[in-house]
C-alpha positions as MATLAB code, in Angstrom:
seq = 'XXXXXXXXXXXXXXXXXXXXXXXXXXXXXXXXXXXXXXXXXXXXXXXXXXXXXXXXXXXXXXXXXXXXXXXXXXXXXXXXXXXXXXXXXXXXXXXXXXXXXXXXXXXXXXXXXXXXXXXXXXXXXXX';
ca = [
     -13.231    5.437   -7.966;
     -14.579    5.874  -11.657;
     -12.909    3.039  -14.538;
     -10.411    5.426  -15.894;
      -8.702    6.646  -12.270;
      -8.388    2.902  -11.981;
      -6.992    1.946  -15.063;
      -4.856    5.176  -14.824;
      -3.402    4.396  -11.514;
      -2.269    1.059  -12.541;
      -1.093    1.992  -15.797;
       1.222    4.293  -13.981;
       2.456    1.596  -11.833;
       2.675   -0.464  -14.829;
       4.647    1.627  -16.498;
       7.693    1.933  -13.643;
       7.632   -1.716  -14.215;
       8.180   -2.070  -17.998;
      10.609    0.729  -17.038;
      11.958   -1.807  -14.790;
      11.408   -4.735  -17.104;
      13.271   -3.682  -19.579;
      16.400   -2.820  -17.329;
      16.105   -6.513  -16.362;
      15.761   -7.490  -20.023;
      18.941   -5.634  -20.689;
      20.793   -7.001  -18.117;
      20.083  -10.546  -18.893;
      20.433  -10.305  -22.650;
      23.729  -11.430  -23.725;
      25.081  -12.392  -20.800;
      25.641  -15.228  -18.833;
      23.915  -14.570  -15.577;
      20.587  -13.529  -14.149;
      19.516   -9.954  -13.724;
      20.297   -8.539  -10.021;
      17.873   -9.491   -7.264;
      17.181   -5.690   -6.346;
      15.705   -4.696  -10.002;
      13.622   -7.988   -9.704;
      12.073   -7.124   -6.650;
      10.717   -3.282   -7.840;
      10.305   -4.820  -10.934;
       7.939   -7.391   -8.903;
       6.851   -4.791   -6.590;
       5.052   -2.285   -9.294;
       3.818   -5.288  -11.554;
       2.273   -6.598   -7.917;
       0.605   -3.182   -6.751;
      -0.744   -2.234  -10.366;
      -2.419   -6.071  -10.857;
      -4.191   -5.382   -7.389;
      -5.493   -2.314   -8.698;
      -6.525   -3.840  -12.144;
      -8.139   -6.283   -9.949;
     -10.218   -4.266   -7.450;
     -11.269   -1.974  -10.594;
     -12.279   -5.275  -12.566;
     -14.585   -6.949   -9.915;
     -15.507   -3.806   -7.880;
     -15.675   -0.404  -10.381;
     -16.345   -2.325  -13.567;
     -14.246   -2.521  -16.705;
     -14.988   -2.768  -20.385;
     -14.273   -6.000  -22.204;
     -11.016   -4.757  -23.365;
      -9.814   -3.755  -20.283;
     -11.019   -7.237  -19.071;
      -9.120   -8.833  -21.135;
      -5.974   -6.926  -20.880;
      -6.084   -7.727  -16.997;
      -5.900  -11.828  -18.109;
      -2.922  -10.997  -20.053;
      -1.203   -9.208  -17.451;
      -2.205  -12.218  -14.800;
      -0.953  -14.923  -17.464;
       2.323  -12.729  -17.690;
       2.387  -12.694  -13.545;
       2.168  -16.214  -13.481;
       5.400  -16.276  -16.110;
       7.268  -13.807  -13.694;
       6.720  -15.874  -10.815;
       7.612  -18.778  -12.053;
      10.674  -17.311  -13.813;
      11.194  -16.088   -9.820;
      10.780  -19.023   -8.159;
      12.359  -21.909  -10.919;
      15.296  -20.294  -11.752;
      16.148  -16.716  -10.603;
      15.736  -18.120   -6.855;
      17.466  -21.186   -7.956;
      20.035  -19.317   -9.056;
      19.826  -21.055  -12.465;
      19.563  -19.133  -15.847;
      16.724  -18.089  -16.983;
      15.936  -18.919  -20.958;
      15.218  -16.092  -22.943;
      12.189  -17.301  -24.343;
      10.471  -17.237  -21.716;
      11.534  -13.722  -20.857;
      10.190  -13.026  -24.300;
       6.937  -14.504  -23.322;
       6.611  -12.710  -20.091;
       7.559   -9.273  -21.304;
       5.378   -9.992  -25.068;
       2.212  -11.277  -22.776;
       2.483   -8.004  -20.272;
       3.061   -5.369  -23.633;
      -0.337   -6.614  -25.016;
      -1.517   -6.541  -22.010;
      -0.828   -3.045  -20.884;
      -1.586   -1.405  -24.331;
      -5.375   -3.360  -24.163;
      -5.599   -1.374  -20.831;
      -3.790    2.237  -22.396;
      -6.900    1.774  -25.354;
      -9.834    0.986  -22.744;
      -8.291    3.447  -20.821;
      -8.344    5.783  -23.327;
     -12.368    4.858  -24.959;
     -13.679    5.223  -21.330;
     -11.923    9.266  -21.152;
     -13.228    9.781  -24.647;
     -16.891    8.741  -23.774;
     -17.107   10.699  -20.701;
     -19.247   13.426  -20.009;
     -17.727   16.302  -18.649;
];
């Protein structure tokens, strides 16, 4: 599996999640409840299967620096999903919106530092 298939694959994933994301973002925006369990869990679901991916690409195929980096993002905005998941959606208690800023602004910056590596690794190739 070369860098880009990698970063490809879980960029696709990724992006059925933002897809996802932003459903759930919509959903809990103005409103005084949490978003509905079933758009959590696919939300959860592609986020999960795409970070694996990242993961086997970054200590198995090798990354660039970028791409590196934009994997920590993506893990620091895991670790806000699941504990959004397990303090208060699970809890049944509302979640703040700041923190589903911080989630969703963490996992953008993220995911566009792994579109550009993405992207510099298909330009450089040889064909």
């Amino acid at each position: 599996m070369t860098p880009a298939l990698a970063l490809g694959l879980a960029c696709i994933l990724f992006l059925w999640a933002i897809i996802l994301g932003i459903m759930l973002a919509f959903a809990r925006y103005g409103k005084e409840k949490n978003p509905p369990p079933v758009l959590v869990w696919w939300h959860g679901g592609f986020a999960i299967v795409g970070f694996l991916i990242l993961l086997y690409g970054s200590f198995f195929v090798g990354y660039p620096m970028l791409a590196n980096f934009g994997v920590l993002l993506i893990a620091l905005a895991a670790i806000f999903g699941l504990w959004m998941y397990f303090n208060f959606h699970r809890k049944e208690v509302l979640i703040p919106i700041a923190i589903v800023w911080a989630h969703g602004a963490l996992a953008a910056v993220g995911f566009i530092l792994i579109i550009m590596a993405m992207l510099n690794i298909a330009d450089t190739a040889q064909v």
